[in-house]
MARTORTOR-326137 format. One record per residue (C-alpha): x, y, z; residue in three letters. Coordinates in pm, 1 decimal. Example, Ala and Ser with C-alpha at 12.3 -4.5 7.8 and 13.67 -1.06 7.14 Angstrom:
! MARTORTOR-326137
+----------+----------+----------+------+
!       c1 !       c2 !       c3 ! type !
+----------+----------+----------+------+
!   1230.0 !   -450.0 !    780.0 !  ala !
!   1367.0 !   -106.0 !    714.0 !  ser !
+----------+----------+----------+------+
//
This chain:
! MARTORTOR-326137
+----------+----------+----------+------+
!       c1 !       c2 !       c3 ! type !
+----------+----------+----------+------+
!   2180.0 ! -12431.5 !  -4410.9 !  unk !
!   1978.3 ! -12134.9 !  -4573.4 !  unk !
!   2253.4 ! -12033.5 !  -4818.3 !  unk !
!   2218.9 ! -12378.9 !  -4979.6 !  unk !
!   1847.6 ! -12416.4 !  -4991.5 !  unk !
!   1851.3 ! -12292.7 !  -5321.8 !  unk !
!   2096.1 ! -12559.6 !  -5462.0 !  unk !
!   1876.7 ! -12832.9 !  -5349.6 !  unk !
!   1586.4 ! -12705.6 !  -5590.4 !  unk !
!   1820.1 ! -12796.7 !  -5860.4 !  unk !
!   1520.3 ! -13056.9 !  -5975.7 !  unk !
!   1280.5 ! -12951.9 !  -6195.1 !  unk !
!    990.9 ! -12783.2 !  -6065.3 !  unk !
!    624.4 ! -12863.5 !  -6138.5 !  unk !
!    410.2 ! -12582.1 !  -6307.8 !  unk !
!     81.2 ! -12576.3 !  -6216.9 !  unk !
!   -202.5 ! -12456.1 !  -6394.4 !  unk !
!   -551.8 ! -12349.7 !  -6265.1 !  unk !
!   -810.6 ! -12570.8 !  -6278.0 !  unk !
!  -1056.0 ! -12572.0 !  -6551.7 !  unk !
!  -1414.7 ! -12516.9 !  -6574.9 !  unk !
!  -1441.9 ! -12881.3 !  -6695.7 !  unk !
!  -1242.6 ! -12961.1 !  -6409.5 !  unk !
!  -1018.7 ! -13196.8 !  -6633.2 !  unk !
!   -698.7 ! -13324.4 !  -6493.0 !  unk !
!   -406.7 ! -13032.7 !  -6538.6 !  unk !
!    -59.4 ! -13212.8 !  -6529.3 !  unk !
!    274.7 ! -13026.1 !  -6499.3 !  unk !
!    701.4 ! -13175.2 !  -6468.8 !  unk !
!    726.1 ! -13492.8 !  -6258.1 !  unk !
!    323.0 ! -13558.9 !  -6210.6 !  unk !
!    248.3 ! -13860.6 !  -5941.3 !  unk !
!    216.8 ! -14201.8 !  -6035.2 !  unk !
!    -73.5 ! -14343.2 !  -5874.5 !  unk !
!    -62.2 ! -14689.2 !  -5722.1 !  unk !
!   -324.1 ! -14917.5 !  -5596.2 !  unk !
!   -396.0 ! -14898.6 !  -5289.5 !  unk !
!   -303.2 ! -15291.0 !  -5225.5 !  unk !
!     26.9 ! -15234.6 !  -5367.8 !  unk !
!    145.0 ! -14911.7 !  -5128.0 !  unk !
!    458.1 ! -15015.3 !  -4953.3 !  unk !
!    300.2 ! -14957.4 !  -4602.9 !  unk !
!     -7.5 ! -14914.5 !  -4438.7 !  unk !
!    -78.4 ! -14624.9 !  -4189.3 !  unk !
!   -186.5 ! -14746.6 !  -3843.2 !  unk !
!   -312.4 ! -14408.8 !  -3730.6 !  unk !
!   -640.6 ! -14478.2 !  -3647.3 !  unk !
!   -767.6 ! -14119.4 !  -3815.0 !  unk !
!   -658.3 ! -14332.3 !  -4161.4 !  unk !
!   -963.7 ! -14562.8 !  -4175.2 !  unk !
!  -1195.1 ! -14269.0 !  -4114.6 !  unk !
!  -1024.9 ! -14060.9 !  -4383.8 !  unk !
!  -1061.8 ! -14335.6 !  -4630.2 !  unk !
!  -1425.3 ! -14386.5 !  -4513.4 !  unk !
!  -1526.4 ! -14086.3 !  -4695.8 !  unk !
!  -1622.4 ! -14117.1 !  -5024.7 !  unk !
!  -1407.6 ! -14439.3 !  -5045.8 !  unk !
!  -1435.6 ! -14504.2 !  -5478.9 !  unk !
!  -1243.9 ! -14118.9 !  -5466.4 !  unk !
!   -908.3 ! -14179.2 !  -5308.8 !  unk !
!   -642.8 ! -14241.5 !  -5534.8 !  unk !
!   -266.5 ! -14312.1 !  -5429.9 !  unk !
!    103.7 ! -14280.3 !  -5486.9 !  unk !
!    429.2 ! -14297.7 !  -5319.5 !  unk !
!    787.5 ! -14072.0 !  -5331.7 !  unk !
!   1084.7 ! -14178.9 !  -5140.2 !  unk !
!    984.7 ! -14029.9 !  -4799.8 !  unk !
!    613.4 ! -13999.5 !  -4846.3 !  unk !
!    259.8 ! -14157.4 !  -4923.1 !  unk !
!      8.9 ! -13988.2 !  -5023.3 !  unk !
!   -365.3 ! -14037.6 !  -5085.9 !  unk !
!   -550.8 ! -13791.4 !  -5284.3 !  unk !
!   -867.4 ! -13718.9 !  -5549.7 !  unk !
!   -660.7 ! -13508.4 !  -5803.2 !  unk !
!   -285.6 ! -13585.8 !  -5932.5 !  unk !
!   -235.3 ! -13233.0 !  -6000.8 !  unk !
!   -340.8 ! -13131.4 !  -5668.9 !  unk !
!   -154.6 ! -13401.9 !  -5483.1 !  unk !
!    158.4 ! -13332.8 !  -5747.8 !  unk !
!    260.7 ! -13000.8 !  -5598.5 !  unk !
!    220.5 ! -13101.6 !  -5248.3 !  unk !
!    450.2 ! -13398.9 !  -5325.6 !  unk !
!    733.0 ! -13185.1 !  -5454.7 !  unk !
!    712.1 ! -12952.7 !  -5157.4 !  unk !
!    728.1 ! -13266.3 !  -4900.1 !  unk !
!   1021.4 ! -13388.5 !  -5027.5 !  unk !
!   1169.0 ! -13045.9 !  -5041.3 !  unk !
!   1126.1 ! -12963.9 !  -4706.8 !  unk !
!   1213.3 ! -13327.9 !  -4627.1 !  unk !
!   1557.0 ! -13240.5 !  -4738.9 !  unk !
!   1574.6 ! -12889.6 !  -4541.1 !  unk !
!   1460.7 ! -13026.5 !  -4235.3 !  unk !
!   1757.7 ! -13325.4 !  -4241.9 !  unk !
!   2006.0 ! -13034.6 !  -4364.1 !  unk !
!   1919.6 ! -12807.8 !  -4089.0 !  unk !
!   1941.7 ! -13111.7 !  -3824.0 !  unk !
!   2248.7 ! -13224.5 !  -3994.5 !  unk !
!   2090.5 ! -13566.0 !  -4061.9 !  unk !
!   2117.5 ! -13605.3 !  -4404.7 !  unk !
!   2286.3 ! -13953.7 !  -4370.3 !  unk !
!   1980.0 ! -14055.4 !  -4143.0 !  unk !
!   1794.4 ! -14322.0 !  -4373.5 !  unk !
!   1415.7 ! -14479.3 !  -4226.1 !  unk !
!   1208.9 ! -14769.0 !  -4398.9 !  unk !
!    921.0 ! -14579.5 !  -4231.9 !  unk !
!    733.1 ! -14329.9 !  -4464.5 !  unk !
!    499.6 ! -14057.3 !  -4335.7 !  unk !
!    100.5 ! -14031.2 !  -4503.0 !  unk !
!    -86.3 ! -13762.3 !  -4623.4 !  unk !
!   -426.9 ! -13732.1 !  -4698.8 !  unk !
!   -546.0 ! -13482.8 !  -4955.8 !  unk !
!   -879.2 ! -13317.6 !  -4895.5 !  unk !
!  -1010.5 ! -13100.9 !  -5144.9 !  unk !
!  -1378.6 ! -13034.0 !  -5096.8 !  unk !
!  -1450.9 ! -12802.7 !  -4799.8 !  unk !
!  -1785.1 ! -12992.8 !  -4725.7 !  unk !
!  -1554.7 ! -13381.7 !  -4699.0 !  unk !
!  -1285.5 ! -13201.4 !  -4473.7 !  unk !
!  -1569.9 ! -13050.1 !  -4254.4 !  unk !
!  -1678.9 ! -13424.5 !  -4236.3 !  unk !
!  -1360.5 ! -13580.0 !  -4137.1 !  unk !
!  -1356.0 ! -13349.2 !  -3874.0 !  unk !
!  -1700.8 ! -13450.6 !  -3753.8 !  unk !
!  -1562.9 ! -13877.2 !  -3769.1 !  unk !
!  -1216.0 ! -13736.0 !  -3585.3 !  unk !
!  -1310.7 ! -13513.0 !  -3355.5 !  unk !
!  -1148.2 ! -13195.5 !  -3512.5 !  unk !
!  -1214.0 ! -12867.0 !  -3414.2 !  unk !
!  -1400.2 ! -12681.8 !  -3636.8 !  unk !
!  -1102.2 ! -12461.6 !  -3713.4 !  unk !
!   -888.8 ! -12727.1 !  -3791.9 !  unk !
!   -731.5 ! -12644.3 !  -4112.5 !  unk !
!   -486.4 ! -12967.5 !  -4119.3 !  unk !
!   -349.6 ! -13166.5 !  -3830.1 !  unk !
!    -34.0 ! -13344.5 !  -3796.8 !  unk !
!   -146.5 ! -13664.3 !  -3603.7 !  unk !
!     73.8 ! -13930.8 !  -3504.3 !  unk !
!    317.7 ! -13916.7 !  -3758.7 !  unk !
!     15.6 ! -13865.4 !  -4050.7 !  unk !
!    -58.0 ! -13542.3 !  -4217.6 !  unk !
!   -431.7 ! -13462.4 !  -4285.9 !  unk !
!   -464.5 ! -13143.2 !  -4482.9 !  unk !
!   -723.2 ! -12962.7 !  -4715.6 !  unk !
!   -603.3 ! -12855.3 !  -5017.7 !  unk !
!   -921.2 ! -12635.5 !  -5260.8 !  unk !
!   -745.7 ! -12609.7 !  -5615.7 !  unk !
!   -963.8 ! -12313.1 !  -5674.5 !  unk !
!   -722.9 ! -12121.0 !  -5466.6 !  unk !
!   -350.4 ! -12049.9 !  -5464.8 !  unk !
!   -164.3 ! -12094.9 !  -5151.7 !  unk !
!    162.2 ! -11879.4 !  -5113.0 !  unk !
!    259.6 ! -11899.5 !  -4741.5 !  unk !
!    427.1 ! -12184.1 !  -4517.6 !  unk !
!    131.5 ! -12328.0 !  -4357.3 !  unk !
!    177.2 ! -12676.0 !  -4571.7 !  unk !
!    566.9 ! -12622.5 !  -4540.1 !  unk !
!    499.0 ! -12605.7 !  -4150.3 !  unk !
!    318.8 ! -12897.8 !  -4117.7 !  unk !
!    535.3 ! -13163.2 !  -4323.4 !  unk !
!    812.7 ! -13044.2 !  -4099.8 !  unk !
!    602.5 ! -13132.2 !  -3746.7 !  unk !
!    552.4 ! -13427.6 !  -3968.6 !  unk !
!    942.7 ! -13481.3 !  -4056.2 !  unk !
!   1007.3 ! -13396.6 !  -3668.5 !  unk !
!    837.3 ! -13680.7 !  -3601.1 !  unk !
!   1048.3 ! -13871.8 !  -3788.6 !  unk !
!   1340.8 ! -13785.5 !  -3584.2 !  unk !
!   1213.9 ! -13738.0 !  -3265.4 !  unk !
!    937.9 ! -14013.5 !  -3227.6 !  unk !
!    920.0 ! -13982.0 !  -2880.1 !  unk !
!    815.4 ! -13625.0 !  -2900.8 !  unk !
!   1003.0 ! -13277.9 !  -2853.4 !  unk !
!    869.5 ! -12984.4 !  -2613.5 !  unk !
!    591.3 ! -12774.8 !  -2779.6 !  unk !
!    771.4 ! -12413.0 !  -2798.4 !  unk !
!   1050.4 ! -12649.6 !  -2984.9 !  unk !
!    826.1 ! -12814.4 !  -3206.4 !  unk !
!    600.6 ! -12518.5 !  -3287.9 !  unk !
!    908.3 ! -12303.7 !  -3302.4 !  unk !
!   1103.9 ! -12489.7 !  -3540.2 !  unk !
!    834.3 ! -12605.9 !  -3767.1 !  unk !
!    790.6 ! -12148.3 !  -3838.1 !  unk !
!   1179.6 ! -12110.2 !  -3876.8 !  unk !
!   1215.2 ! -12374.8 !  -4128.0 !  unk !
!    897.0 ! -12342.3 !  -4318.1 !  unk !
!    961.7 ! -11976.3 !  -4316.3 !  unk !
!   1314.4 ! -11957.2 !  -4417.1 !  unk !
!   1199.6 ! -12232.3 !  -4685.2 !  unk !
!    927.9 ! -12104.5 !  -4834.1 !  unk !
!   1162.6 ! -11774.8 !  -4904.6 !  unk !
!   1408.6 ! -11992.0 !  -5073.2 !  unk !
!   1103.8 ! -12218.4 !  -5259.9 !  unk !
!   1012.5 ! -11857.4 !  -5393.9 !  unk !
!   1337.8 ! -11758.3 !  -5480.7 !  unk !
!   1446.2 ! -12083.9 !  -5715.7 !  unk !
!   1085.7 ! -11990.2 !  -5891.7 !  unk !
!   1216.7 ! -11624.1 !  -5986.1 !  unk !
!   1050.2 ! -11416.9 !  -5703.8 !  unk !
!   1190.6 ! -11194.6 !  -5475.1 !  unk !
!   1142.8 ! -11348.8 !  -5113.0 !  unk !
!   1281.5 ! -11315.2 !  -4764.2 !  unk !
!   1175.0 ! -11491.4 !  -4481.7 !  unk !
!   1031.6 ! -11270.6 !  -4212.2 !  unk !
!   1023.3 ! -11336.9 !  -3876.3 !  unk !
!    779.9 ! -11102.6 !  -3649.8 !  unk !
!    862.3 ! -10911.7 !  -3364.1 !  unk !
!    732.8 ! -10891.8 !  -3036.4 !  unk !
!    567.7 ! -10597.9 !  -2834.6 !  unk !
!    766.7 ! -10623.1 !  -2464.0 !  unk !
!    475.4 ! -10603.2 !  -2284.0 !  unk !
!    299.1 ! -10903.4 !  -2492.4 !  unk !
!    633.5 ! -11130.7 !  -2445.7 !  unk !
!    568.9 ! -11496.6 !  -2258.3 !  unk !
!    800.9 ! -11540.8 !  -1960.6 !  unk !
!   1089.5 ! -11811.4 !  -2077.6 !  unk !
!   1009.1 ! -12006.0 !  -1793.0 !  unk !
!    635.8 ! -12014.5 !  -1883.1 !  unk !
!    660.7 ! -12072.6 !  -2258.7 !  unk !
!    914.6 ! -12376.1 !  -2236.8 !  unk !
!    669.3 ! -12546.1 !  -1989.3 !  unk !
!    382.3 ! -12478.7 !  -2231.7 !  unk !
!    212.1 ! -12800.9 !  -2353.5 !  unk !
!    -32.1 ! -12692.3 !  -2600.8 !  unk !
!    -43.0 ! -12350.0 !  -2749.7 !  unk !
!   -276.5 ! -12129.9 !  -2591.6 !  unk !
!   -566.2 ! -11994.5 !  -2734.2 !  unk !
!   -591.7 ! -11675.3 !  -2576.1 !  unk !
!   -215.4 ! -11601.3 !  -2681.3 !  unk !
!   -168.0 ! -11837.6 !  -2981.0 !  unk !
!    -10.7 ! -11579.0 !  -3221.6 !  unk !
!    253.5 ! -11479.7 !  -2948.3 !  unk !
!    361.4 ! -11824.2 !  -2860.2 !  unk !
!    396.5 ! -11877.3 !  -3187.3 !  unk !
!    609.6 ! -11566.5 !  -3256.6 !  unk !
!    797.3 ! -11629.2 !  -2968.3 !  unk !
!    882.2 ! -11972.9 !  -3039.5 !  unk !
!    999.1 ! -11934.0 !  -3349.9 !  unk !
!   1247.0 ! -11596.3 !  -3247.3 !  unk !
!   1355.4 ! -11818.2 !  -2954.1 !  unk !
!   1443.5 ! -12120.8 !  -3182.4 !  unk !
!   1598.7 ! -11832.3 !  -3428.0 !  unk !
!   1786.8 ! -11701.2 !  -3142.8 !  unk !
!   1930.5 ! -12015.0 !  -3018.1 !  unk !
!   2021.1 ! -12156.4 !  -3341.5 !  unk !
!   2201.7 ! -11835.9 !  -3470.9 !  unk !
!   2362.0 ! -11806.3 !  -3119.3 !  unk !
!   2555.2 ! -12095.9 !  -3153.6 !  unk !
!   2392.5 ! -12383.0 !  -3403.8 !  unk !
!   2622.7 ! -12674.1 !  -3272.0 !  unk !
!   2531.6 ! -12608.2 !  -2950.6 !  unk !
!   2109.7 ! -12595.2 !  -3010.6 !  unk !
!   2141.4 ! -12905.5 !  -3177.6 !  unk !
!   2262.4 ! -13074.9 !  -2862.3 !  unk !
!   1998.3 ! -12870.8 !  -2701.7 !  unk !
!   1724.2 ! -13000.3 !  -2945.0 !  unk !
!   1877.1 ! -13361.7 !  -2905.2 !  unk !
!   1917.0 ! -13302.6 !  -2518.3 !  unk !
!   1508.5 ! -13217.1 !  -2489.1 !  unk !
!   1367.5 ! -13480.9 !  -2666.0 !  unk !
!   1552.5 ! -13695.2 !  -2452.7 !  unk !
!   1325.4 ! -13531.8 !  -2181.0 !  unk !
!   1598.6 ! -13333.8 !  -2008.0 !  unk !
!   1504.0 ! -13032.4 !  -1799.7 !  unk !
!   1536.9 ! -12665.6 !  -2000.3 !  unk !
!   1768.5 ! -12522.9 !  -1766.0 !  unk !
!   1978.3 ! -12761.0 !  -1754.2 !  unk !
!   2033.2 ! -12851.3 !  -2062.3 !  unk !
!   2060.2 ! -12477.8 !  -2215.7 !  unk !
!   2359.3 ! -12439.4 !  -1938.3 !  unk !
!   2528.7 ! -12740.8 !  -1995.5 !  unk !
!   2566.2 ! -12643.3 !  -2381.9 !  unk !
!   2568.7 ! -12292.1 !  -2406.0 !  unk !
!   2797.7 ! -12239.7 !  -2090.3 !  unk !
!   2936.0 ! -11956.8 !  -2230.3 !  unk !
!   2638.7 ! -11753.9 !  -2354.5 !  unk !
!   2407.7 ! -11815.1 !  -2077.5 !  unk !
!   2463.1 ! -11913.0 !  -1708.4 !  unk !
!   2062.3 ! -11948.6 !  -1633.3 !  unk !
!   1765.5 ! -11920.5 !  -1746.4 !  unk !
!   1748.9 ! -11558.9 !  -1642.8 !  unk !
!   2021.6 ! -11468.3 !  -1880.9 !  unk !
!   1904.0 ! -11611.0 !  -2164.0 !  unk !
!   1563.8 ! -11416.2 !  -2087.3 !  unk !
!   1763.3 ! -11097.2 !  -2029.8 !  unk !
!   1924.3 ! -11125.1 !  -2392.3 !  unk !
!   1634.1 ! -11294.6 !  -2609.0 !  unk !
!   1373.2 ! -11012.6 !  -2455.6 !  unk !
!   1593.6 ! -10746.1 !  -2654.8 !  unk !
!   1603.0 ! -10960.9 !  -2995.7 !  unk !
!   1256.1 ! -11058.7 !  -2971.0 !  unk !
!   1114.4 ! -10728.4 !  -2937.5 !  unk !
!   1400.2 ! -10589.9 !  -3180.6 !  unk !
!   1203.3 ! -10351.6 !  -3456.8 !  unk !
!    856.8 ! -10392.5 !  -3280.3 !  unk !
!    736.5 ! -10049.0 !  -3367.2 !  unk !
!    935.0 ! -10014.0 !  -3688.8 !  unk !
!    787.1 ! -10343.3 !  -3825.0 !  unk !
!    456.8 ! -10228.3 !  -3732.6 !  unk !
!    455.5 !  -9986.1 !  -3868.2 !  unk !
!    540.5 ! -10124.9 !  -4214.4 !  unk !
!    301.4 ! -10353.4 !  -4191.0 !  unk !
!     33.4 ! -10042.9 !  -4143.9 !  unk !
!    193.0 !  -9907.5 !  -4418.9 !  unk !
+----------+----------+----------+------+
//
């Protein structure tokens, strides 16, 4: 899957420019075509929908690519945000091998720009204040402030919880979800980078051994956890890293296996038989690759 990212960015790519004092509409390759909002394909039932659209209703404008809708204030914001959804639309059915899948259902996303009408919608939806996007029932809600550049995998990560959905509607555990949405928006983004002409390699962080989340806690957890939220996601993603590099047949009969709401240990034995007899043995070998260049990375990183 990764060695043929880049061939799928064969299409042109939009250039973006910065905004303008004037604020006065910047359009690159392949801008949007806006469409009324009577004339979208689909409606979004998400409930959160009517309360984005609330806001500062005479704003929204609208537009639709094969996978996605999307509801925004600025084309050229809403441009680049279109390209990358269908990108990582396209790495997320590669990496599942479900390229041939084909859905009449398209997932929305709602553009916020202004720091001050994001802050609001999460006031009318009950966000946390944190929230800097949400993935919400098969919508996207995201802020995106063209006076700034974003150049890491946050949006990538959320359009693939967002393509997940897609595939799994009935919901996959959260280590799995959390954990694949950082390996593919991470090993994405590095090849998104690379088809633009920089050098970029996806990184994946290592784990102190002391800080590490039992196996048999972190597959049972159902939310991340505050008070170790950068772990679980770290370990998530090397667990999904490990698993897929292990043997990538066999995790995708794992992946398939879970969202059918079959137990962890059993599944992981019944498809990799020959790796792992138990939980325990898994733990035994991923503990070593997760914490693999702990103090060597940190050190970089000081560095």
């Amino acid at each position: 899957m990764r060695g043929t990212l880049i061939l799928m960015l064969a299409a042109p790519i939009l250039i973006v420019s910065t905004v303008t004092a004037q604020d006065s509409p910047v359009v690159g390759l392949n801008p949007l075509t806006e469409v009324e909002f009577s004339q979208l394909s689909q409606r979004d039932p998400n409930p959160l929908s009517e309360k984005a659209l609330a806001i500062h209703p005479d704003q929204w404008k609208h537009a639709e690519t094969e996978h996605f809708i999307y509801h925004f204030v600025h084309g050229y914001v809403a441009t680049p945000v279109s390209i990358e959804a269908e990108f990582h639309y396209r790495v997320v059915a590669k990496e599942l091998e479900r390229e041939q899948l084909t859905t009449d259902i398209k997932s929305h996303i709602y553009i916020f720009e202004s720091p001050e009408e994001w802050q609001q919608f999460q006031t009318f939806g009950h966000l946390e204040q944190w929230t800097g996007g949400i993935h919400s029932a098969g919508s996207l809600f995201i802020q995106r402030d063209p006076a700034y550049k974003f150049s890491n995998n946050s949006l990538g990560h959320e359009i693939v919880h967002l393509v997940l959905h897609r595939f799994y509607t009935d919901g996959i555990p959260c280590w799995l979800d959390e954990g694949l949405a950082q390996f593919i928006s991470k090993d994405a983004h590095a090849s998104y980078q690379r088809a633009r002409g920089y050098i970029s390699k996806p990184h994946s962080d290592s784990i102190a051994p002391a800080d590490l989340i039992p196996l048999a806690t972190l597959v049972t957890i159902t939310h991340p956890p505050s008070e170790r939220v950068h772990t679980f996601y770290d370990e998530s993603e090397r667990l999904v890293r490990f698993l897929d590099t292990t043997d990538k047949p066999s995790f995708l009969k794992l992946l398939d296996a879970l969202a059918r709401h079959q137990p962890f240990e059993t599944a992981l034995v019944q498809f990799y038989p020959a790796q792992f007899s138990n939980v325990a043995a898994l733990e035994e070998k991923f503990r070593e690759y997760a914490s693999k260049d702990f103090g060597s990375s940190l050190q970089q990183a000081s560095n």
